[in-house]
ROZA-265222 format. One line per 4 residues: number of its first residue (from 1); their letters; for each residue x, z, y of C-alpha. Coordinates in Angstrom, 3 decimals, always signed. Example, Ala and Ser with C-alpha at 12.3 -4.5 7.8 and 13.67 -1.06 7.14 Angstrom:
residues 2
1	AS	+12.300 +7.800 -4.500 | +13.670 +7.140 -1.060
end
This chain:
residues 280
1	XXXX	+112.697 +112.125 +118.534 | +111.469 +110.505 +121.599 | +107.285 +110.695 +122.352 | +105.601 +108.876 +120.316
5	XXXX	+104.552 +104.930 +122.164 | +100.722 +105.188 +122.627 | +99.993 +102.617 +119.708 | +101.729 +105.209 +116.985
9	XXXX	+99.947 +108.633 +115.932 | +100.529 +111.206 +113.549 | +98.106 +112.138 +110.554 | +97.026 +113.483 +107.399
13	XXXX	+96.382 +110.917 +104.612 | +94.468 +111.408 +101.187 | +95.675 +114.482 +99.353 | +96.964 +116.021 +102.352
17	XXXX	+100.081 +114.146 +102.784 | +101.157 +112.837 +106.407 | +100.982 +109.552 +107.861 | +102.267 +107.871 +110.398
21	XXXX	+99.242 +105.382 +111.913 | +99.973 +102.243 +114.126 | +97.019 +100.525 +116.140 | +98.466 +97.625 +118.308
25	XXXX	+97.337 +94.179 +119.650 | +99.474 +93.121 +116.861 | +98.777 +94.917 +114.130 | +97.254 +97.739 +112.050
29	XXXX	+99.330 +100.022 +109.567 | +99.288 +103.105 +107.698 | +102.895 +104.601 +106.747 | +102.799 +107.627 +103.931
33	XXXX	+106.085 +109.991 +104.773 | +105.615 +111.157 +101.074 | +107.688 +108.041 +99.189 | +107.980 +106.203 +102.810
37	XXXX	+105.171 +103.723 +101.616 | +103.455 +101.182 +103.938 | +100.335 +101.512 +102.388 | +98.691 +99.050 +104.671
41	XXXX	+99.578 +96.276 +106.991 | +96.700 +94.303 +108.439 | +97.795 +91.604 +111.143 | +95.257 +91.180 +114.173
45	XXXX	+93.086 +88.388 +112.270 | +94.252 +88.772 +108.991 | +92.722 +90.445 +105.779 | +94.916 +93.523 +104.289
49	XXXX	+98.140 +92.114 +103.016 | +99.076 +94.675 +101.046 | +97.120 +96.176 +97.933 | +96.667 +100.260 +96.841
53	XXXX	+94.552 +101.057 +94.111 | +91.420 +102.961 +94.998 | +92.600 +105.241 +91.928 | +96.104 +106.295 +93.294
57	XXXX	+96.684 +109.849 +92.901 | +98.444 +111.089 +96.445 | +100.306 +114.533 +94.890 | +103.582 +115.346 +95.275
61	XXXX	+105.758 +114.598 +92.022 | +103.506 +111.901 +91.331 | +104.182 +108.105 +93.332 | +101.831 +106.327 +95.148
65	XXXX	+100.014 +103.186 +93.125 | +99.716 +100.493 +95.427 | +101.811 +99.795 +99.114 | +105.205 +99.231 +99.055
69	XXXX	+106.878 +102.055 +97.202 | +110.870 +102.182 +97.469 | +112.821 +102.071 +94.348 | +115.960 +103.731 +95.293
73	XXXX	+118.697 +104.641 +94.249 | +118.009 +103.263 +91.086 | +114.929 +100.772 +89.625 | +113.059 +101.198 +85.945
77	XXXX	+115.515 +104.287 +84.532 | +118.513 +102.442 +86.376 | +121.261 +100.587 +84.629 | +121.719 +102.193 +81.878
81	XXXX	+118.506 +102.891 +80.631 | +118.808 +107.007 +81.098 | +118.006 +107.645 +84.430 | +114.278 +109.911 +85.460
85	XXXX	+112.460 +109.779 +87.433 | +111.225 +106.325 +86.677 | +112.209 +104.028 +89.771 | +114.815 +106.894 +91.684
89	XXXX	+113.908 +109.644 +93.805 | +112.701 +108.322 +97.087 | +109.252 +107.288 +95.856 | +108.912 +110.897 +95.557
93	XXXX	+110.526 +112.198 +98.504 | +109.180 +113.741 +101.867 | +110.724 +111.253 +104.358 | +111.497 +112.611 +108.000
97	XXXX	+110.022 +110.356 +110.973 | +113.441 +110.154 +112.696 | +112.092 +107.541 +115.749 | +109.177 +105.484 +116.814
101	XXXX	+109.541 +102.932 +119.663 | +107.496 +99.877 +120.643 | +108.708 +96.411 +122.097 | +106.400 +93.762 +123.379
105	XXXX	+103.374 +95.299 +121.110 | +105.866 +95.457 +118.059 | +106.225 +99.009 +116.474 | +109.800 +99.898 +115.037
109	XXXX	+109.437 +103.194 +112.815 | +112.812 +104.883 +111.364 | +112.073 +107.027 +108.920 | +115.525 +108.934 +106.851
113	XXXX	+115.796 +110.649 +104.118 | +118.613 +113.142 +102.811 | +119.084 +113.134 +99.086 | +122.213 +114.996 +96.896
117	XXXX	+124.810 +113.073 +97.974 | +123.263 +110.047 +99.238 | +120.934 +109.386 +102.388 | +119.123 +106.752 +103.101
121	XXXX	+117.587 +104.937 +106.977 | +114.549 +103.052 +106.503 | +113.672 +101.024 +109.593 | +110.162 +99.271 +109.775
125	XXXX	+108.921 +97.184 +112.067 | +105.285 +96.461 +112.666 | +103.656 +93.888 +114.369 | +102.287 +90.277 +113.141
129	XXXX	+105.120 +90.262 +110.547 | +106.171 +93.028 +108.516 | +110.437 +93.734 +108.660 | +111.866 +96.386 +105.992
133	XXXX	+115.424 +97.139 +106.368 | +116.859 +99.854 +103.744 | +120.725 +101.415 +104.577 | +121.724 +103.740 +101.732
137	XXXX	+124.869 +105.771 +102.260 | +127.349 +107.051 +99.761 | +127.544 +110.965 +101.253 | +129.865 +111.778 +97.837
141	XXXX	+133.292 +111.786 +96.862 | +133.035 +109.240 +93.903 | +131.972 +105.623 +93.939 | +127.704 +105.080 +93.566
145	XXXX	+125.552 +102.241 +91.910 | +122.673 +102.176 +93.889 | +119.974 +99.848 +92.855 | +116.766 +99.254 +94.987
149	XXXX	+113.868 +97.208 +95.365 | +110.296 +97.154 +97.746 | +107.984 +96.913 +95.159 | +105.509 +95.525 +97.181
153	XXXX	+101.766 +94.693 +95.940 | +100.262 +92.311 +97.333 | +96.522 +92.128 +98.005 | +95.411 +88.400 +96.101
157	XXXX	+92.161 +86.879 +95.592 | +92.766 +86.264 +91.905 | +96.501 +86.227 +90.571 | +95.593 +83.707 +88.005
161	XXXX	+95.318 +81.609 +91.307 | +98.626 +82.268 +92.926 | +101.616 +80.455 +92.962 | +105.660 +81.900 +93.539
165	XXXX	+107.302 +79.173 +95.426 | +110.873 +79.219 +96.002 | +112.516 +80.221 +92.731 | +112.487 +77.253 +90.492
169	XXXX	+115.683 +76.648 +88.512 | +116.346 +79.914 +89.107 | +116.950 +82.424 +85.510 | +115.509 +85.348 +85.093
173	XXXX	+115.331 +88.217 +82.349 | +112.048 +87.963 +80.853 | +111.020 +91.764 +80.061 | +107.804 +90.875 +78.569
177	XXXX	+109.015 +88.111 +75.519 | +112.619 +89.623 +75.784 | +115.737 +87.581 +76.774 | +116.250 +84.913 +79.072
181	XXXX	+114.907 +81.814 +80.533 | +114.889 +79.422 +83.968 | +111.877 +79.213 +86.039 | +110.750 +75.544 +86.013
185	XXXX	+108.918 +74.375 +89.248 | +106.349 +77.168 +90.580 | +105.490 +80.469 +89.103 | +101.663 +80.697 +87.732
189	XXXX	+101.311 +83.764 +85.903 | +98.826 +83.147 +82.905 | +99.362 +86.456 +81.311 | +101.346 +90.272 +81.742
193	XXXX	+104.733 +89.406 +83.757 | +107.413 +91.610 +84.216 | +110.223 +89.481 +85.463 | +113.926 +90.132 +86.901
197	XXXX	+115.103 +86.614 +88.551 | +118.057 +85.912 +90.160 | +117.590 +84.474 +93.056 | +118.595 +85.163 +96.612
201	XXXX	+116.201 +82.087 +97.843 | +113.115 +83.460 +100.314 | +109.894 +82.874 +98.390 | +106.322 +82.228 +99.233
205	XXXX	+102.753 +83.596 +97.714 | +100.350 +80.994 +98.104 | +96.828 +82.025 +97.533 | +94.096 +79.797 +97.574
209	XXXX	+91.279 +82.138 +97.192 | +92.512 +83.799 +100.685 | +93.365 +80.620 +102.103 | +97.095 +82.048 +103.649
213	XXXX	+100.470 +81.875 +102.187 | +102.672 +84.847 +102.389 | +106.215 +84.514 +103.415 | +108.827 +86.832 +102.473
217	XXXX	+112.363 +86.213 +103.923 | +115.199 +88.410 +101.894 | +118.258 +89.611 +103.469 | +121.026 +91.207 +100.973
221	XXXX	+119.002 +90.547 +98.163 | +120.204 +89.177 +94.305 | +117.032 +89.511 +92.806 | +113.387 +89.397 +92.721
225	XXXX	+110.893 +91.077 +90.758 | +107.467 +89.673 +89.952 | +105.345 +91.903 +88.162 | +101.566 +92.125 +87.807
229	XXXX	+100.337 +94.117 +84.187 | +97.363 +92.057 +82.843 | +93.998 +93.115 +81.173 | +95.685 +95.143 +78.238
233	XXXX	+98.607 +96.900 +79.866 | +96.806 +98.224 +82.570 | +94.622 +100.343 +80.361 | +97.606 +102.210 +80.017
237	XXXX	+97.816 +102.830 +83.710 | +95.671 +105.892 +84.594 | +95.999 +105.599 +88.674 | +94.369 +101.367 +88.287
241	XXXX	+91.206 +101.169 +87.357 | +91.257 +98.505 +83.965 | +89.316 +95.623 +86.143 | +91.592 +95.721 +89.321
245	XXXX	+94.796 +93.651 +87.743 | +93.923 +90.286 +88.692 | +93.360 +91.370 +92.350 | +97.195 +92.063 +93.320
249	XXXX	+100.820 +90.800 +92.564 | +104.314 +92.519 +92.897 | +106.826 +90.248 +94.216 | +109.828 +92.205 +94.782
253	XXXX	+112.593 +91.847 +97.277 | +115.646 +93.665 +94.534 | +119.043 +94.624 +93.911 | +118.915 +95.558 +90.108
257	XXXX	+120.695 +95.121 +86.781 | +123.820 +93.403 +87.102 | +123.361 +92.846 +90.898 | +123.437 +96.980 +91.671
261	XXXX	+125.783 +97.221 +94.521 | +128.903 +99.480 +94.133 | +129.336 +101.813 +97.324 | +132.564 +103.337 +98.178
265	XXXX	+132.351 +107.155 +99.333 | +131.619 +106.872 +103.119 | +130.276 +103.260 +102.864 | +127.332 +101.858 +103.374
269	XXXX	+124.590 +98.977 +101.591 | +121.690 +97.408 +103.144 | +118.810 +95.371 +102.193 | +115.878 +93.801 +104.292
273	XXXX	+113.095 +91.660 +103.791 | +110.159 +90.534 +105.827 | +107.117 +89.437 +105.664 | +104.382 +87.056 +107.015
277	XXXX	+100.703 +85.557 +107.023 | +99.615 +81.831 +107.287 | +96.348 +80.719 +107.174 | +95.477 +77.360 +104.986
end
C-alpha cells in the first residue's frame, strides 16, 4: 500500500480494534477493519448520518450494533434458513486496508477480505457523499449464492417522523405480520418493521425533525430492507439500550431471498450504493 494521503490515519477504536480515521474539508469518518463498518460519516456541516448504539459491544466474534455492517455472503441465516453466523461472515471478519488515496478532498479506502473460497473488495469513498461498492468473488470450484446487503442505520430525529420515498407500488415480504403486501404511497413506520421489498428504485429518508433528506442511489441492487425494532423487540437486544429505537432506521441497499445472485467459479458480483445529505 501506498502512504497514507495526510487526511487518512490509522487507529485503535473501542475494545481495541483498529480504525481507519478520515479528517478532510469534506468530511469526517471513522472505518472499523473488524466487520469493515463505517461507523461514522459526518459531512462538513452536517449532523452524524449514521447511528451506533452507545451499547455496542466491539469484541471479536461479536458484530458491531450500529454503522453500516456488511451482510455478506449471506443475510438473516441465508436462503435457506440454516446458515450461522447470523448475517455471513464478514461482519465478523478482520478486513485488510489494501489502499487509501485522496482526489480533490475525497477519500477512496479499499479495504479486502479473504474468506474460504470467496474474497471480497470493498471500496469506500468519503467525502460530502458516502459511495459503497462491494465485489465478491467466487475463489471455488462450484457455483455460489451470495446474498448481501449494507445494513445501514441511520441516525433520525424520531422514526415515527420519517418517511421512505421511492418504493410505492413496490411488494415486499412483510417479516413482521408474515406474507406479502405492496407498499402504497410513502413508508411511515407506526410500529416494529422488518421488511424485504423489491425494488431496484433509489429511495429517500426524509426527516423532519433534522430538517435534511437522505439520498441513497443503488447500483446492482433487487431489494431493500427497512428495518427499525420498536419499543418491545428491542428489549431483546442487549447491545441497544430499550429507549434508543425511535432514534435510528435501517434502510438497506440488498440482494436477498429470491434476488441472491448466482456466481460462476472465477466470476465476479458487485453491488454499490451511495449516499447523501440535504438540508430542508
Amino acid at each position: 500500500m501506498n502512504e497514507l494521503p495526510a487526511a487518512v490515519s490509522l487507529s485503535i477504536g473501542e475494545g481495541g480494534l483498529p480504525t481507519v480515521e478520515i479528517s478532510s474539508a469534506k468530511a469526517q469518518a471513522t472505518v472499523y477493519l473488524y466487520g469493515a463498518n463505517v461507523t461514522s460519516w459526518i459531512p462538513t456541516g452536517h449532523d452524524p448520518v449514521l447511528w451506533l448504539s452507545p451499547d455496542s459491544v466491539f469484541t471479536k466474534g461479536q458484530p458491531i450494533r450500529g454503522g453500516i455492517p456488511v451482510c455478506l455472503p449471506w443475510f438473516s441465516k441465508g436462503p435457506g434458513g440454516d446458515k450461522e453466523p447470523m448475517h455471513g461472515t464478514a461482519r465478523l471478519s478482520m478486513w485488510e486496508l489494501a489502499d487509501a488515496t485522496e482526489s480533490d478532498g475525497v477519500i477512496t479506502l479499499v479495504l479486502h477480505l479473504d474468506d474460504d473460497g470467496w474474497s471480497a473488495t470493498y471500496t469506500i469513498t468519503v467525502g460530502e457523499g458516502l459511495g459503497l461498492e462491494l465485489t465478491t468473488t467466487n475463489n471455488g470450484d462450484d457455483h455460489m449464492v451470495v446474498e448481501e446487503a449494507f445494513h445501514t442505520y441511520f441516525d433520525v430525529q424520531d422514526v415515527a417522523g420519517i418517511r421512505v420515498v421511492g418504493l410505492d407500488g413496490a411488494s415486499y415480504l412483510d417479516k413482521v405480520a408474515g406474507g406479502t403486501a405492496t407498499q402504497e404511497g410513502d413508508l411511515v413506520l407506526v410500529d416494529r418493521t422488518d421488511r424485504v421489498y423489491d425494488s431496484a428504485a433509489d429511495v429517500e429518508i426524509v426527516d423532519p425533525g433534522r430538517n435534511r433528506t437522505i439520498a441513497i442511489a443503488k447500483t446492482n441492487s433487487a431489494n431493500t430492507v427497512v428495518w427499525n425494532p420498536w419499543a418491545e423487540t428491542v428489549k431483546g437486544l442487549s447491545d441497544v439500550p430499550d429507549d434508543a429505537w425511535p432514534g435510528f432506521v435501517c434502510v438497506e441497499t440488498a440482494n436477498v431471498n429470491e434476488s441472491a445472485t448466482l456466481v460462476a467459479p472465477g466470476d465476479s458480483h458487485t453491488v454499490a450504493t451511495t449516499y447523501s445529505v440535504s438540508l430542508g
